[in-house]
C-alpha positions in Angstrom: 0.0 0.0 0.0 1.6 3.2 -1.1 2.0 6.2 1.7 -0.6 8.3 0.8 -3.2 10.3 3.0 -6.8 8.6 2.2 -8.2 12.2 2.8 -6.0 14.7 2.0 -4.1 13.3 -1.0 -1.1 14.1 1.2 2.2 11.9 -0.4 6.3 11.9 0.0 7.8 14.8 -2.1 11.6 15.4 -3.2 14.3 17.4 -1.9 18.0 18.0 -1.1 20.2 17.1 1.6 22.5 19.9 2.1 25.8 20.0 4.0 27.8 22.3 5.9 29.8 22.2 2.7 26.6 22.6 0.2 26.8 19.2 -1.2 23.5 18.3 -2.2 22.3 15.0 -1.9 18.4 14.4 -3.2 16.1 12.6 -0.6 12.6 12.4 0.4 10.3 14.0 3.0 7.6 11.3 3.5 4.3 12.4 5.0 3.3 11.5 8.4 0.6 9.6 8.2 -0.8 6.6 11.0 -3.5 4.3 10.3 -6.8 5.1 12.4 -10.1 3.7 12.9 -13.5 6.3 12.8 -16.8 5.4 13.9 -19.4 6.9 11.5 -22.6 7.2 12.9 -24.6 7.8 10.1 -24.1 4.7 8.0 -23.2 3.3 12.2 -20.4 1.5 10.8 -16.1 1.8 11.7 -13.9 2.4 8.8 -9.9 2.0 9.0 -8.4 4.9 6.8 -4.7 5.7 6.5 -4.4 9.5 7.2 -1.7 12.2 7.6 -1.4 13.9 11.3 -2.8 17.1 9.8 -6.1 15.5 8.7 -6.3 14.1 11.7 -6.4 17.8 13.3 -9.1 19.0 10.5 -11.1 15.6 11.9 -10.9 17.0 15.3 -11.9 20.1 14.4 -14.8 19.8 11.9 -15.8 16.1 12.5 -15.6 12.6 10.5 -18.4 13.3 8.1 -17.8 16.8 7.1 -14.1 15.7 6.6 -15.0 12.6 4.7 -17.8 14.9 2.1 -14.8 17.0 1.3 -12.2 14.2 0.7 -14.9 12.3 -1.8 -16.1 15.4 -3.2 -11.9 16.0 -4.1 -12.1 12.5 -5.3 -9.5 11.1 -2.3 -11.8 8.4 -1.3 -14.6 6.3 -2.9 -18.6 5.9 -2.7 
């Protein structure tokens, strides 16, 4: 499964290592992301969704449905 934010679309993007002497090395800056369970009560069911730390925040602050319209209205998540 790749590491990418069910909600958000959130995924690893590419940078540079730089040292003290400005050698630049590329690498990547993965997104956090943890793998939660939400109870919905409207279709009063639990769904497992892999999401990044900051939609976890926007959960907390506007709640699982209004969170999950947006994401499948972006076309993040299915149904």
């Amino acid at each position: 499964m790749s590491r990418v934010c069910e909600l958000t679309g959130k995924k690893a993007m590419v940078g540079n290592n730089v040292s003290h002497s400005l050698n630049r090395t590329k690498r990547q800056f993965k997104a956090n992301l943890i793998k939660k369970r939400f109870y919905i009560p409207e279709e009063d069911k639990w769904i497992t969704l892999k999401v990044s730390t900051s939609a976890l925040k926007n959960i907390n602050k506007l709640g699982i449905a209004a969170v999950l319209k947006t994401a499948r209205a972006n076309g993040f998540l299915k149904k």
